[in-house]
C-alpha positions in Angstrom: 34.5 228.4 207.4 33.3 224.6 208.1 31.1 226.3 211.1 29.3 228.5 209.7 27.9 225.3 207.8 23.7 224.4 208.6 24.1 220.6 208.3 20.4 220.6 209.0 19.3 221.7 205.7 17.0 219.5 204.1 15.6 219.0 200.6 12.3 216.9 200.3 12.0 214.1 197.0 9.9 216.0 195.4 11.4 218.8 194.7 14.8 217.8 194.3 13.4 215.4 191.3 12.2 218.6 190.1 15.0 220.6 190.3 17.7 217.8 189.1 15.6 217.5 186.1 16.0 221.0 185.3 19.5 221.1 186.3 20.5 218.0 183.9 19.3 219.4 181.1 21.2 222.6 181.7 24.5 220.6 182.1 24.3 218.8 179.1 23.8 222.1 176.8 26.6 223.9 179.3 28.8 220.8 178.3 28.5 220.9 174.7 29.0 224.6 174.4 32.7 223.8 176.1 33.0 221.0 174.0 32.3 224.2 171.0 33.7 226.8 173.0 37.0 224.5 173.7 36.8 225.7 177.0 38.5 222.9 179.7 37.1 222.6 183.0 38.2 221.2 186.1 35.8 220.0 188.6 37.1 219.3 192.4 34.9 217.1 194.5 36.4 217.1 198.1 35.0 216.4 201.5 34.5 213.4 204.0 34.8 209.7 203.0 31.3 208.7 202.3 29.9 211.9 201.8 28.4 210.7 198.1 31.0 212.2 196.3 31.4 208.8 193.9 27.5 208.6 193.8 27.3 212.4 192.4 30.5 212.1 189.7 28.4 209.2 188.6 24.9 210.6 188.4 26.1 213.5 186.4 28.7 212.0 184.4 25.1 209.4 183.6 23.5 212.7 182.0 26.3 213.5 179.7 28.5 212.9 176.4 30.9 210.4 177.6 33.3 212.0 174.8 33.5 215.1 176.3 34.9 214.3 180.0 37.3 212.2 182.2 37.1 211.2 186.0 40.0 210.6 187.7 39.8 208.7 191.2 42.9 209.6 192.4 44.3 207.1 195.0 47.7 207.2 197.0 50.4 207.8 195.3 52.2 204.8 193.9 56.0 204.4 194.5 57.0 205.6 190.7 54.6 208.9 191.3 56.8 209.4 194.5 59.6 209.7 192.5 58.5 212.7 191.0 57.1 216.9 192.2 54.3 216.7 194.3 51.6 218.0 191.9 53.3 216.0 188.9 50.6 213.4 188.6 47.7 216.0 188.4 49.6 217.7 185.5 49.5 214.1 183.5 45.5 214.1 184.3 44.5 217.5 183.1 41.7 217.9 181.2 42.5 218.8 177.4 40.5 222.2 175.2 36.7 221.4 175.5 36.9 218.6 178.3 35.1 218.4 181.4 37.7 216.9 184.2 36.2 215.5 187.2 38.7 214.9 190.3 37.1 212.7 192.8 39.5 213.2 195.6 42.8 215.5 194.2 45.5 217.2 194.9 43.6 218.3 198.4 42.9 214.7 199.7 46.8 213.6 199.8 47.5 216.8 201.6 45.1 216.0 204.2 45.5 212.6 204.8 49.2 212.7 204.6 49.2 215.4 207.2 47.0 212.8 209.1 48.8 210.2 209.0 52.1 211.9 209.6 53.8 210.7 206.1 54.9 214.7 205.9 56.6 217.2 208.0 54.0 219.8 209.3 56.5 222.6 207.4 56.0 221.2 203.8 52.2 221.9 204.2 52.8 225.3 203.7 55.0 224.6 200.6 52.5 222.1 199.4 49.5 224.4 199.8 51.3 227.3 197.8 51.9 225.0 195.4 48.3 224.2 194.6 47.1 228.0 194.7 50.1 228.4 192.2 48.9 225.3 189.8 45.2 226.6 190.2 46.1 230.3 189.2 47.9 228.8 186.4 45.1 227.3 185.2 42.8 230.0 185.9 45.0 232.6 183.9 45.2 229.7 180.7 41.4 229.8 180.4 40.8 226.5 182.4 37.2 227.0 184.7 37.8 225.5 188.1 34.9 224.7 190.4 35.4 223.2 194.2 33.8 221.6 196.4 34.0 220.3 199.9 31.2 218.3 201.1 30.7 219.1 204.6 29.2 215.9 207.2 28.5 215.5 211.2 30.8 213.2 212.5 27.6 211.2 213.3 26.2 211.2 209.7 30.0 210.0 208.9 30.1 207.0 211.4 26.6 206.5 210.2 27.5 205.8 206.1 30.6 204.2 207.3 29.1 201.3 209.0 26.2 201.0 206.5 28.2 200.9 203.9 31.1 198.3 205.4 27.8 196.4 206.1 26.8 195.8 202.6 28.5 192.7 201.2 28.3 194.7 197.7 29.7 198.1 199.0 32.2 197.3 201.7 35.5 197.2 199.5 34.6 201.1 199.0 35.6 201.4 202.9 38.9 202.1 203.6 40.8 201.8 206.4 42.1 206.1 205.8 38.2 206.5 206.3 37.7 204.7 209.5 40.8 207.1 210.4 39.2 210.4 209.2 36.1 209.2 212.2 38.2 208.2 214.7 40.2 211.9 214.1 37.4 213.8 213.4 38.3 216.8 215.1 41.7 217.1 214.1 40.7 215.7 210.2 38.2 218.9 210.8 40.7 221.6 211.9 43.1 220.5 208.8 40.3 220.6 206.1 39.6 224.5 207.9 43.1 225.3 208.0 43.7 224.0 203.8 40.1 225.4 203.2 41.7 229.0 204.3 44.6 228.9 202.3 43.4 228.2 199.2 40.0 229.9 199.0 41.3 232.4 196.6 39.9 234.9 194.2 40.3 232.7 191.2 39.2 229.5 192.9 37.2 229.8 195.3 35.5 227.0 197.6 32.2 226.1 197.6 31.3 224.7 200.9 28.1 222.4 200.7 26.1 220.9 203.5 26.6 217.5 203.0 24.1 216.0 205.6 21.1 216.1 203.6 22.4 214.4 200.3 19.1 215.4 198.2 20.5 219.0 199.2 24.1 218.5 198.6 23.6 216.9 194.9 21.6 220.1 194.1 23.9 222.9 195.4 26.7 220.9 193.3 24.9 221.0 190.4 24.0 224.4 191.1 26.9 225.8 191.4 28.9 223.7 189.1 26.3 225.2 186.1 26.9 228.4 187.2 30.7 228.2 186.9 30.4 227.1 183.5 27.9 229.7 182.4 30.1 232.5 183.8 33.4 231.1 182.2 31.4 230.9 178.5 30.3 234.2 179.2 34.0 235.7 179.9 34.7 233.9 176.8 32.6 236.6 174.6 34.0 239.6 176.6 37.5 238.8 176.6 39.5 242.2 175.0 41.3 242.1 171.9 45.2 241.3 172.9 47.1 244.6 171.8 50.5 244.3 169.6 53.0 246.7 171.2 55.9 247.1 169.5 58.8 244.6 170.1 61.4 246.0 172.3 64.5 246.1 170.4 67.0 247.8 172.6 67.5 247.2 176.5 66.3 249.9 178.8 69.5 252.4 180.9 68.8 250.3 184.0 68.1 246.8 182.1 71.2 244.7 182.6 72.8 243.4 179.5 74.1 239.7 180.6 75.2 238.7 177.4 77.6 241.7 176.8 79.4 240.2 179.9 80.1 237.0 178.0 83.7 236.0 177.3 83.6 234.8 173.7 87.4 234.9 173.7 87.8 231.6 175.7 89.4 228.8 173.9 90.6 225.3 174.3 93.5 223.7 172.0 93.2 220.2 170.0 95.3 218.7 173.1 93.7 221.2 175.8 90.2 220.0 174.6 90.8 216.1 174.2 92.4 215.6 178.0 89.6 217.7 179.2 87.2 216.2 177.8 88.2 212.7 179.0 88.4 214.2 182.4 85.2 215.1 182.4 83.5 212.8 180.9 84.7 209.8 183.0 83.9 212.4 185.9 80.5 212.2 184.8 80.3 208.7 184.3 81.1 207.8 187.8 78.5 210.6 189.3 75.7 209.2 187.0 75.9 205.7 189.5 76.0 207.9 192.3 72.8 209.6 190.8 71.4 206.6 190.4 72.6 205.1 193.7 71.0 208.3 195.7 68.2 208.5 193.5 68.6 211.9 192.6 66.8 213.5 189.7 68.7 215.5 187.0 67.5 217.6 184.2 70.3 219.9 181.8 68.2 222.4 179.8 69.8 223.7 176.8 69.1 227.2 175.5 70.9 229.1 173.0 71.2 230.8 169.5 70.5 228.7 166.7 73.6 227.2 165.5 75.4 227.8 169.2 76.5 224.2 169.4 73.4 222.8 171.6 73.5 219.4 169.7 76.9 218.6 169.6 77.1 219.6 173.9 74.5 217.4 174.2 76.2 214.5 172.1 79.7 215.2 174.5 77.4 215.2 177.4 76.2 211.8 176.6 79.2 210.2 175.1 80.1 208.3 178.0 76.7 207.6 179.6 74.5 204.5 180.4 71.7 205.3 177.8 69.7 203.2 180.3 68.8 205.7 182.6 69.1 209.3 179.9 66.4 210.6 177.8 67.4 213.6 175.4 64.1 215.4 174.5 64.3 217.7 171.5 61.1 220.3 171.4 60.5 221.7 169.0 57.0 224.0 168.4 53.8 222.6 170.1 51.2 220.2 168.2 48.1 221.0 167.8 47.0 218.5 170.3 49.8 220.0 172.2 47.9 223.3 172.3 45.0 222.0 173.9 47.0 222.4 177.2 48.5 224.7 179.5 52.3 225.6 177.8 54.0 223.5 180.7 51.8 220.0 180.5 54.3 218.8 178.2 57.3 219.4 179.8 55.7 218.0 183.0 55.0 214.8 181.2 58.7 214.5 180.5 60.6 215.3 183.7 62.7 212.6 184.5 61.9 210.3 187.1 64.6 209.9 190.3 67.9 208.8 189.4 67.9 209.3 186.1 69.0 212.2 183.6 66.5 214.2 181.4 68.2 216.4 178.7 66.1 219.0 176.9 66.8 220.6 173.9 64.9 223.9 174.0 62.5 224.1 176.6 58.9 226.1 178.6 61.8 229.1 177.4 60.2 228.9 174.3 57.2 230.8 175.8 59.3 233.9 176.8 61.8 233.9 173.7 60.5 232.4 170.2 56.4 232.6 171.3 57.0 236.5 172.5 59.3 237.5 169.9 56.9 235.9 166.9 53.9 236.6 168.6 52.4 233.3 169.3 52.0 234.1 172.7 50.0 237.5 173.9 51.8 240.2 175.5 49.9 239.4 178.8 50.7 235.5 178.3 54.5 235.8 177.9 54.7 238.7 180.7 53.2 235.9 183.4 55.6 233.1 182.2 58.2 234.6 184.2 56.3 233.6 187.4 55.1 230.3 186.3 58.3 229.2 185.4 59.9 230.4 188.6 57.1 228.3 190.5 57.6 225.4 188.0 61.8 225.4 188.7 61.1 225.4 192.3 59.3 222.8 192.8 61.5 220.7 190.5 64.3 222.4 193.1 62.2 221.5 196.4 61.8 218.4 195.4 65.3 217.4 195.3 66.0 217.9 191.7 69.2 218.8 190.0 68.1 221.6 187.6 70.9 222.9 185.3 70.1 225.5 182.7 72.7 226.7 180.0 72.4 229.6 177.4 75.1 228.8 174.7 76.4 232.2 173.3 77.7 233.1 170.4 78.4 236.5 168.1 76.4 237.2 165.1 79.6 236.9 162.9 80.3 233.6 164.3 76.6 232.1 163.9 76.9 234.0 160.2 80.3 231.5 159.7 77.9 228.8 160.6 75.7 228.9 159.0 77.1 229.5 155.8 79.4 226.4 156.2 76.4 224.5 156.6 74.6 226.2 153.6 77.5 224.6 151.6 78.1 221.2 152.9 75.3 219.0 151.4 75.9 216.5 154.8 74.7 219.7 157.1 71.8 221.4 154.9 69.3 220.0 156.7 70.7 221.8 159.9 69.8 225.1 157.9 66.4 226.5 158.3 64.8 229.9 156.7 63.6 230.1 160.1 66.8 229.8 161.5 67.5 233.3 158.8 64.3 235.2 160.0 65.5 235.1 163.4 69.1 236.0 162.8 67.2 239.4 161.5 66.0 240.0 164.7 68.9 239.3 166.5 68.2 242.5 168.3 64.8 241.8 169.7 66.3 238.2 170.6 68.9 239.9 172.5 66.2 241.9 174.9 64.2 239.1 175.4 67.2 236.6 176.2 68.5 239.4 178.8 65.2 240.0 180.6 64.6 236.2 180.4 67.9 236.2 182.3 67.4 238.6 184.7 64.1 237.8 185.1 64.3 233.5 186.0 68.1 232.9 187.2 67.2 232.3 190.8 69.3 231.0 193.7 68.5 227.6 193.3 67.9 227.5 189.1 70.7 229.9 188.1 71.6 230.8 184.2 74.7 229.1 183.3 76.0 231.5 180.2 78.8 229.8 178.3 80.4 231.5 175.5 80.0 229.0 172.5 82.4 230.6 169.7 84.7 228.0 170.2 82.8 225.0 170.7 86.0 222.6 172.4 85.6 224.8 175.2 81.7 225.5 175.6 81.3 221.7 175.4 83.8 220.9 178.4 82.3 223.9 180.3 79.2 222.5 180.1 80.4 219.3 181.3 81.9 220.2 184.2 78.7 222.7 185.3 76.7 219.5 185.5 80.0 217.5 187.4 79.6 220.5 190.0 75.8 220.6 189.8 75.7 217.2 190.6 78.7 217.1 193.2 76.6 220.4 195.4 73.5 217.8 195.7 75.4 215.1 196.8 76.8 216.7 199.2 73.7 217.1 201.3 73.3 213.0 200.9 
């Protein structure tokens, strides 16, 4: 790709005034229509050190509503973004419904230079690079307009804006000593960009390569194109089709697996049964959670279920026992509104727990394939591609050394009909008692179908379902102990 580049191409003063004029002007009406529109846009400036990649986010940035973007400079990672997935610090940065986000240097530049400098194995390239073109698609498929660009230099023109810059007393602190690097390993720096630059020029991001040489030139193909990105994605926003309502599928298909028919709701534990197990268990628990903490391993328990299954009081067994320094329960419930101006998943990225520590959800990104599908919030086409994002979302939590456990607590409709009428008439539980929580009893059915395909369709080898019958809750709440014991024991032994 990089050599089919002319670096010789050349744009005189004048007419580059002329056409950044022009081109101004049509970025600051493109940017309030996404402002109107609430269409977000990510904007990708890669390329050489020096190439005038700071020098361009600032010139257009100069031209615009400062309300209506962000740049992020994105540096090394620091040692608490370590700690976390690979592309879990671009998920914090996105750019919300109706904002321009400007990456000068992203999720590309670490790849590169870390490659570079040898701070990762040559086969996690491969793993990192599929994960960006499955973040990107992600974005694509939510609405988000992606533009990219890699700003293409000589090695001579690079050497050249390297020393002029380090020799400007004002400047020089912009030189770093990575840059230096990317000169001295020019050739190899160029057959890594080529290599990444294959990999994820795809159909729904696509690179634009821009001769960099020439920076009159460069400026203006950037502009260029970035307008035309944003024009095409505000036109695709009047064409889109009208989402169609099929019916909701109330019965599984002949070949469809029906998981929760295979769930023993028979299991019981007695009074003495459940308080010695339970002690076990939890003092097991207690003394893994300093090994977690020791091995800095990240866990995270997800709790699904029927309402009224018993997820809180798990959760309260779970925890009995453990240093609240280093657990965070997190309860979702339906998105806010300034919730919705994100993909589905930013705000469960923002909550993973950080390396040896514990992150407890109540509900969870399963909302999107159960309570959004079944209700409607979510399209038909939206709730269908969850299944993959999720799958790529749980393995990189997975590849990145966390402990992902995932229960569905299961219970019979006559038992959650017990429960919730014994909460109906004890004033101290009433508030437990929703006429939600009665709407979707109705469709137990349809709940039933979309619980078994959700199962089917995201237990993987490395994020299986965990399906614990729940009727008697002494013994779902010790099973669900001990799942996370044995989680927790499998990863340590590869420590």
């Amino acid at each position: 790709m990089l050599e089919t580049l002319d670096l010789s191409l050349f744009l005189n003063k004048d007419a580059y005034n002329t056409q950044l004029e022009a081109l101004m002007r049509q970025l600051r009406s493109l940017q309030r229509a996404c402002w109107q529109k609430k269409l977000p846009v990510l904007i990708v400036l890669e390329g050489w050190a020096a190439a005038g990649k700071g020098a361009l986010v600032k010139q257009i940035v100069g031209n615009m509503d400062p309300r209506g973007f962000v740049v992020h400079p994105i540096w090394p990672a620091t040692a608490q973004e370590r700690q976390y997935p690979f592309m879990w610090r671009f998920w914090q940065r996105l750019p919300r419904a109706g904002q321009i986000g400007f990456f000068y240097h992203s999720w590309y530049t670490h790849v590169l230079e870390e490659r570079l400098f040898k701070r990762v194995s040559e086969p996690e390239i491969p793993i990192r690079l599929g994960q960006i073109n499955a973040f990107e698609r992600q974005m694509v498929d939510d609405g988000v307009a992606i533009a990219k660009f890699w700003i293409h230099l000589s090695k001579k023109e690079l050497k050249k804006r390297l020393k002029k810059t380090a020799a400007d007393s004002l400047k020089a602190w912009r030189v770093r000593s990575e840059d230096w690097q990317q000169a001295k390993n020019y050739k190899q720096y160029t057959a890594f960009a080529e290599e990444m630059l294959i990999h994820t020029n795809t159909e729904f991001a696509p690179w634009t390569l821009v001769e960099g040489n020439c920076q009159r030139w460069a400026r203006v193909k950037v502009l260029t194109e970035m307008a035309s990105t944003l024009s095409q994605a505000l036109d695709g926003l009047h064409i889109q089709a009208v989402p169609l309502k099929n019916p909701l599928q109330e019965q599984l298909k002949s070949k469809e697996p029906d998981f929760l028919a295979e769930v023993d709701l028979t299991q019981s534990l007695s009074p003495k049964q459940y308080k010695k197990s339970l002690r076990q268990q939890q003092a097991l628990l207690n003394k893994l959670q300093l090994e977690i903490y020791k091995h800095q391993i990240p866990v995270l328990v997800i709790f699904e279920g029927w309402d009224a299954a018993g997820k809180g009081g798990a959760i309260k067994r779970l925890t009995d026992n453990l240093d609240p320094r280093s657990y965070v329960v997190n309860a979702f419930a339906a998105p806010t509104e300034s919730e919705k101006a994100y993909h589905y998943l930013w705000r469960f990225w923002k909550q993973l727990p950080e390396a040896g520590n514990i992150g407890i959800f109540d509900r969870s990104w399963y909302g999107r394939v159960l309570v959004e599908r079944v209700e409607r919030f979510a399209t038909e086409s939206e709730w269908q591609r969850a299944y993959q994002e999720i799958n790529e979302f749980e393995g990189q939590l997975t590849s990145a050394g966390y402990v992902l456990v995932k229960f569905w607590l299961h219970i019979s409709q006559e038992e959650q009909l017990r429960r919730f009428t014994e909460r109906q008439n004890d004033p101290f539980k009433q508030y437990k008692l929703t006429e939600e929580d009665w709407r979707n009893r109705e469709k137990w059915e349809v709940y039933e179908v979309a619980v078994n395909q959700m199962i089917q369709l995201t237990s993987t080898p490395t994020a299986p379902w965990i399906l614990i019958g729940g009727d008697d809750k002494h013994y779902a709440r010790v099973k669900v102990i001990q799942a996370v014991t044995e989680a927790i024991n499998a990863q340590l032994k590869y420590r």
